[in-house]
C-alpha positions as CSV (number, residue, x, y, z in Angstrom):
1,X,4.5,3.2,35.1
2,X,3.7,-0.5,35.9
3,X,3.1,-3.0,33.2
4,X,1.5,-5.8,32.1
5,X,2.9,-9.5,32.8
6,X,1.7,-11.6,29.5
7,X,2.1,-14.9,29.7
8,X,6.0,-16.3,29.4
9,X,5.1,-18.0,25.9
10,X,3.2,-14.6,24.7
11,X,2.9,-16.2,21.3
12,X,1.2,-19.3,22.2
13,X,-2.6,-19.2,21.9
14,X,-2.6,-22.2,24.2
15,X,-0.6,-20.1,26.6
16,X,-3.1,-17.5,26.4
17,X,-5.9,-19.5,27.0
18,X,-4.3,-21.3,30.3
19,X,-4.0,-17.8,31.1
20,X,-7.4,-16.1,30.4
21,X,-9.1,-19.0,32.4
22,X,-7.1,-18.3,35.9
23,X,-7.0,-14.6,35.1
24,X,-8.7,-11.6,36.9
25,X,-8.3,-9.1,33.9
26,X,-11.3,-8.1,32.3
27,X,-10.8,-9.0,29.2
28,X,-12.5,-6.1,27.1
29,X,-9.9,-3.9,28.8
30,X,-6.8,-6.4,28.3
31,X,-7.5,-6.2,24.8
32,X,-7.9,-2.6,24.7
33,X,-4.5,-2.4,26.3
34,X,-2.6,-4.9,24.1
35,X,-4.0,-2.4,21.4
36,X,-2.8,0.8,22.6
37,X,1.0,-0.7,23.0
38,X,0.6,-1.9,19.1
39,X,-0.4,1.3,18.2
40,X,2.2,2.8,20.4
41,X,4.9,0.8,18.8
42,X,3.6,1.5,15.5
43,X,3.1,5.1,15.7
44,X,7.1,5.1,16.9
45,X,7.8,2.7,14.1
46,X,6.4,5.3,11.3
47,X,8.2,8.2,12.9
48,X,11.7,6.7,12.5
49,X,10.9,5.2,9.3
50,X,9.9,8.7,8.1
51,X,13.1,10.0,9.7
52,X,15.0,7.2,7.6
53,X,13.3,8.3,4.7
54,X,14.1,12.1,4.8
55,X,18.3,11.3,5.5
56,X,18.0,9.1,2.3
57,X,17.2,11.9,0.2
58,X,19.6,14.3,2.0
59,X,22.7,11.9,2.0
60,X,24.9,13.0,-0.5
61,X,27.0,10.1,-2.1
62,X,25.0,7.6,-0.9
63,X,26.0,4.4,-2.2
64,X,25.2,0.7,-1.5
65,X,26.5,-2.5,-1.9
66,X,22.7,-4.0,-3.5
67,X,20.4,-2.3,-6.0
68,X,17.7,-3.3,-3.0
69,X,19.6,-1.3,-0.6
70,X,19.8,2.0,-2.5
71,X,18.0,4.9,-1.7
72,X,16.0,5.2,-5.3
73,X,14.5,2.1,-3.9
74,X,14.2,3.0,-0.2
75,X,12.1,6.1,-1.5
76,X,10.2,5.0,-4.7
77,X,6.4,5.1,-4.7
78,X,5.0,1.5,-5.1
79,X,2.8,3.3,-7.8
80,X,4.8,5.4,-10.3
81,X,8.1,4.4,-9.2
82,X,9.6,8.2,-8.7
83,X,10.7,9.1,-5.6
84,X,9.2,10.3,-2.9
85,X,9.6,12.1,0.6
86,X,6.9,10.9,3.2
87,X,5.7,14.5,4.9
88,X,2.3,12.2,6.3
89,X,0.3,14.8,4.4
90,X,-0.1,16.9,0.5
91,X,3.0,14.9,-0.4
92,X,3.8,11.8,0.7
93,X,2.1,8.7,2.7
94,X,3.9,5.6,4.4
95,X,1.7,2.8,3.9
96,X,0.9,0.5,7.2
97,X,3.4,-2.1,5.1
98,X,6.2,0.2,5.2
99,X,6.5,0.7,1.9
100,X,5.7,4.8,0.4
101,X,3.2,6.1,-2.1
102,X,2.6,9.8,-3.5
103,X,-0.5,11.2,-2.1
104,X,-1.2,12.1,-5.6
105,X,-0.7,8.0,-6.5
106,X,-3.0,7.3,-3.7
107,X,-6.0,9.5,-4.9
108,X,-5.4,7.8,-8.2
109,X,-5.0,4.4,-7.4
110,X,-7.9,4.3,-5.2
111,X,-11.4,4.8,-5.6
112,X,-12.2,7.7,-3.4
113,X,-16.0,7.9,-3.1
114,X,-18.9,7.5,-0.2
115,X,-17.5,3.7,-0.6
116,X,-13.6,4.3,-0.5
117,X,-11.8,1.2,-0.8
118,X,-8.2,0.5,-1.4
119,X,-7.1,-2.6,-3.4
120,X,-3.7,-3.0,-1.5
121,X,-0.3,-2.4,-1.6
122,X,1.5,-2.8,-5.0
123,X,4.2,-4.3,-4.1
124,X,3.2,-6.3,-1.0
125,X,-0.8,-6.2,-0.8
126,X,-1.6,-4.9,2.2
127,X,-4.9,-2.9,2.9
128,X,-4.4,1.1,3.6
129,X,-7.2,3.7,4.0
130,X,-7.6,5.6,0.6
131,X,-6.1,9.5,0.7
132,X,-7.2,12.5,-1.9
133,X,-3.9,14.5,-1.8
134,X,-4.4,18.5,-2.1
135,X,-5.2,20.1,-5.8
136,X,-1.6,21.7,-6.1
137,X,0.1,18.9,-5.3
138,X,-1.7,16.7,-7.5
139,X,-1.1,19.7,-10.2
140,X,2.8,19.2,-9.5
141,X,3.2,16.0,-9.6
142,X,1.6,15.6,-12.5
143,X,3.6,17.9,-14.3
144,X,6.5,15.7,-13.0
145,X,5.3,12.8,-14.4
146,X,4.4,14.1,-17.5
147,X,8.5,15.7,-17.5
148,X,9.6,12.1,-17.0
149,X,7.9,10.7,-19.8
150,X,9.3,13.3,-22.0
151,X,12.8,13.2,-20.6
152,X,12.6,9.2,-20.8
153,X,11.9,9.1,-25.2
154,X,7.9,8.6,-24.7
155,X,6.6,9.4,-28.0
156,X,5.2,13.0,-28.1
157,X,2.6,12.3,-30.2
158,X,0.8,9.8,-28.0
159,X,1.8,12.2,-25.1
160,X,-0.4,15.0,-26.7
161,X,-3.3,12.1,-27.8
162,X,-3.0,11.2,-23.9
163,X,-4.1,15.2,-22.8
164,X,-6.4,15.2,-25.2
165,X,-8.2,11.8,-24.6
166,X,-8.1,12.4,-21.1
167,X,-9.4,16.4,-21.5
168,X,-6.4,18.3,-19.3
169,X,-7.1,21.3,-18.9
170,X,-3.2,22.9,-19.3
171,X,-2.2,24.1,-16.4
172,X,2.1,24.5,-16.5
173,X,4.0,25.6,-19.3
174,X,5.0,22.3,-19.7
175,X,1.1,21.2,-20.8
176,X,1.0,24.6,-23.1
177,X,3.9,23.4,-25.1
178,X,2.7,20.1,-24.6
179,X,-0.9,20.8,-26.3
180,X,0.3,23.8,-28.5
181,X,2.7,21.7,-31.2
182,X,5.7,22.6,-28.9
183,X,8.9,21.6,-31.1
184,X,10.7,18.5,-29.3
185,X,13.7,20.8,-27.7
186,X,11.4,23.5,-26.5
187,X,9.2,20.3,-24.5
188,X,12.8,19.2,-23.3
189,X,14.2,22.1,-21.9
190,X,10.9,22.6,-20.3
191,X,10.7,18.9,-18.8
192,X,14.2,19.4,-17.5
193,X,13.5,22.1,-15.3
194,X,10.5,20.6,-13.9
195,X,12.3,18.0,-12.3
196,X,15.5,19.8,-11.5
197,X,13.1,21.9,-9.8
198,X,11.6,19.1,-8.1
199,X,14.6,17.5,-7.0
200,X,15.5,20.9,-5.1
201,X,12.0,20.6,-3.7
202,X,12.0,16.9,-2.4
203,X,15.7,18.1,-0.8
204,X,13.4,20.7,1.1
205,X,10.8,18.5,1.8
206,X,13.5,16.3,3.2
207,X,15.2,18.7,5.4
208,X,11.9,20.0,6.9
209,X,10.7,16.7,8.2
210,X,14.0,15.7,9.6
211,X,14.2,18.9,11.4
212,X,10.5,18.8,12.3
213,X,10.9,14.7,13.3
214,X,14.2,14.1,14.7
215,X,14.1,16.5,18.1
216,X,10.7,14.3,19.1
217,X,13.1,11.4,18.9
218,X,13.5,11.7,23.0
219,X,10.2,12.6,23.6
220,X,8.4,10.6,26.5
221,X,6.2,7.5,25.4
222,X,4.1,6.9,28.7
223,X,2.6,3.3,28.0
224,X,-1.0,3.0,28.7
225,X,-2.7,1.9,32.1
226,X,-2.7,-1.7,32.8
227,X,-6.1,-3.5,32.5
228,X,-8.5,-3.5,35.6
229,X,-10.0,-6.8,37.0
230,X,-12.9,-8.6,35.4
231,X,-16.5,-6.6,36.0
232,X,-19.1,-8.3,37.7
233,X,-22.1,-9.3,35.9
234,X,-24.8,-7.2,36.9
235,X,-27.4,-10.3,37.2
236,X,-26.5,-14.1,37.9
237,X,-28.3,-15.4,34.9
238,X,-26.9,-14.2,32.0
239,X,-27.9,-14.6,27.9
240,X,-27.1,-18.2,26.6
241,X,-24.5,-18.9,25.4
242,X,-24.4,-18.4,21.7
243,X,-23.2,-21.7,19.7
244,X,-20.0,-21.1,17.8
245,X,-20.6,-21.3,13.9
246,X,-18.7,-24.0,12.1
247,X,-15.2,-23.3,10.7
248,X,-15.3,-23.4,7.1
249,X,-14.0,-26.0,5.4
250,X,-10.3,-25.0,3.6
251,X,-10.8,-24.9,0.0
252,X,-9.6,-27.9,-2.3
253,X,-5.7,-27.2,-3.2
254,X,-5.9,-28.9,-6.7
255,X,-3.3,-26.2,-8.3
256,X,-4.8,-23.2,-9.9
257,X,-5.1,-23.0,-14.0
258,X,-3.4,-19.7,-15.6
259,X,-4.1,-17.7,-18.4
260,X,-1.8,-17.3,-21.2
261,X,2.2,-16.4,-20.4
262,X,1.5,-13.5,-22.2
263,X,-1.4,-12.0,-21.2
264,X,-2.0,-8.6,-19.9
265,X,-4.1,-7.0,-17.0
266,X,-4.4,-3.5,-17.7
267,X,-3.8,-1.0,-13.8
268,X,-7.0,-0.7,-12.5
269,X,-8.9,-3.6,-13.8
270,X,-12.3,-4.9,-11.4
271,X,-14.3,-8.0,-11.4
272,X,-16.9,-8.2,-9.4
273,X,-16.2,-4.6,-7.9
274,X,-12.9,-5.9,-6.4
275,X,-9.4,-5.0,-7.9
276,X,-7.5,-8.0,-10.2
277,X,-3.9,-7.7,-11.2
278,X,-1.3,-10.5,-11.9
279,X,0.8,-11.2,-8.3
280,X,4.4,-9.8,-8.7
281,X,6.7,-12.4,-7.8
282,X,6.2,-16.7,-7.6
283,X,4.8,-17.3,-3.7
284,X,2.1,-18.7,-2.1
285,X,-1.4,-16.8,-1.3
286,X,-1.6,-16.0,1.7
287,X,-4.7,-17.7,2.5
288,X,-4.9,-21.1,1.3
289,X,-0.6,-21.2,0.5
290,X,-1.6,-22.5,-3.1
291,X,1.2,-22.1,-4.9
292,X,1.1,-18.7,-7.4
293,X,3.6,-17.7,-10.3
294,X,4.9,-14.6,-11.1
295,X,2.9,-12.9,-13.8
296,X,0.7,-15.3,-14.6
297,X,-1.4,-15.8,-11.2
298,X,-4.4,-13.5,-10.8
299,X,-5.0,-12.1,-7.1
300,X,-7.7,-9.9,-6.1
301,X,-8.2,-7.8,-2.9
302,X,-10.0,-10.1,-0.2
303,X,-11.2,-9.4,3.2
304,X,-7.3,-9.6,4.2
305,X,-5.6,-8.1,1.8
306,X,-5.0,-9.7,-1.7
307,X,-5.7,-13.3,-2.1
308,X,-6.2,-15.8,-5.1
309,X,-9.2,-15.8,-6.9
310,X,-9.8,-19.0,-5.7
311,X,-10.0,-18.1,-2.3
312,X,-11.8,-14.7,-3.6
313,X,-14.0,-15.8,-6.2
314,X,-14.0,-19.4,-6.3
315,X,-12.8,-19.6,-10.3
316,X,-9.3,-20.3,-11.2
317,X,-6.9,-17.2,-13.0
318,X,-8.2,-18.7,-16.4
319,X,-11.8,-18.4,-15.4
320,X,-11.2,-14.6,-14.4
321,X,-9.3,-14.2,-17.3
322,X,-11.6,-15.1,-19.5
323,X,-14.5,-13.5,-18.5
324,X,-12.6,-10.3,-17.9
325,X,-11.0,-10.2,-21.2
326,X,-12.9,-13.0,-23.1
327,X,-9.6,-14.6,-24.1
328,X,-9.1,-18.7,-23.7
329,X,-6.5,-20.3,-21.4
330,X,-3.7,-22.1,-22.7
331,X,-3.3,-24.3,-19.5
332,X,-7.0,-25.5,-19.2
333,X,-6.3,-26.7,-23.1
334,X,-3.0,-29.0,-21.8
């Protein structure tokens, strides 16, 4: 199968543009074809990475030399933080970032609706298409959740006040003893076996996507056709030219003013139908590269994945704050 020849400096757009003027490709179709080798790549990128991910839970005595290395980390959902195995389906999802999420999570973490959106990654903020994960699975890993709080010293008696706020309807013996006054052991013994039962089932999971995944390995890619010449215009005189807009102007980078250090953005909080949460390490936004701090910069999901609310809003992390939570800045009082 023949391929394309890009340009020898493929990541120059000055390149690109020598390129496109001399060039018989139709465009359209060039573009098309770029396009299907990205999603080529990417669709072989996601099946090794969910290859990766299955061995990780199935490797016995794995060890590594870096907490960031071990496989806890390699297969924790960005949301809840318990593992998971990426089955592209009831289960699992792997995130166009790379990073993995419980389809459960997703459902959750997103608003679902006519108007699904999705505020981003947790950890890294890129966009994803929202997921509703299947009733039982949602049912299960609930029920592990719920174990894990139990198992971890959660206090029972908000853990009841939490089913009953929230109205669950009891649905594993662990909710019965859970909304019947179960005595602490009895809740214990039951949490316990939820998750040792779920530990044997992400080891299953595991195996049957390796040994679903793994044979495809040497399957044949074919890459697509290579783009056809440029199509004649079917009349000389074409539509004028439309006159380019102009770029907007950057915005101003006079450093942004934060909300108290301690201050709190409960999961889930909007403003202006868009999600808000505090950025989770010190960076710059991705946008305008103003500098943001750990915990105490507020980014919201943009166009482009999350942003500041500069960029987003136009009002500084105290501004948002404030009329969020109606609570002054300490900053804009220095």
């Amino acid at each position: 199968m023949a391929t394309f020849n890009f340009p020898q400096q493929a990541a120059s757009p000055d390149a690109w543009r020598a390129f496109l003027k001399t060039s018989t490709v139709d465009t359209p179709e060039l573009l098309a074809y770029v396009f299907q080798l990205y999603e080529r790549e990417r669709g072989l990128s996601v099946r090794y990475h969910q290859i990766l991910l299955a061995l990780a839970h199935l490797a016995d005595g794995y060890k590594a030399d870096t907490e960031a290395a071990q496989a806890n980390v390699l297969t924790q959902c960005v949301d809840c933080g318990q593992s998971v195995v990426v089955d592209g389906a009831e289960y699992g999802r792997l995130l166009p970032c790379g990073h993995v999420m419980h389809s459960f999570c997703m459902a959750t973490y997103c608003h679902t609706g006519n108007d699904a959106t999705a505020p981003g990654c947790r950890r890294c903020g890129v966009r994803f298409a929202p997921v509703e994960g299947a009733p039982q699975a949602q049912i299960e890993m609930a029920a592990v959740l719920t174990a894990v709080r139990v198992l971890s010293g959660s206090s029972l008696v908000q853990l009841r006040q939490d089913y009953q706020d929230n109205g669950v309807e009891p649905t594993t013996e662990l909710d019965k003893l859970l909304l019947g006054d179960g005595n602490e052991d009895a809740l214990k013994a039951a949490a316990t076996a939820v998750v040792t039962d779920h530990k044997q089932f992400l080891r299953k999971l595991a195996t049957a996507v390796a040994q679903q995944l793994i044979p495809t390995v040497n399957e044949a890619r074919p890459y697509p056709a290579v783009p056809g010449p440029k199509k004649v215009a079917a009349t000389a005189a074409g539509p004028e030219p439309v006159a380019k807009k102009a770029a907007a102007m950057p915005p101003t980078q006079e450093p942004d003013v934060l909300p108290p250090a301690d201050a709190v953005i409960p999961k889930g909080t909007r403003y202006q139908e868009r999600a808000i949460m505090f950025t989770s390490f010190s960076s710059k936004c991705k946008s305008c590269k103003r500098s943001q701090e750990q915990g105490r910069t507020i980014i919201a999901a943009g166009d482009q994945g999350f942003a500041c609310c500069i960029c987003v809003f136009n009002k500084t992390s105290a501004d948002i704050y404030q009329e969020v939570f109606g609570s002054p800045s300490v900053d804009s009082m220095l």
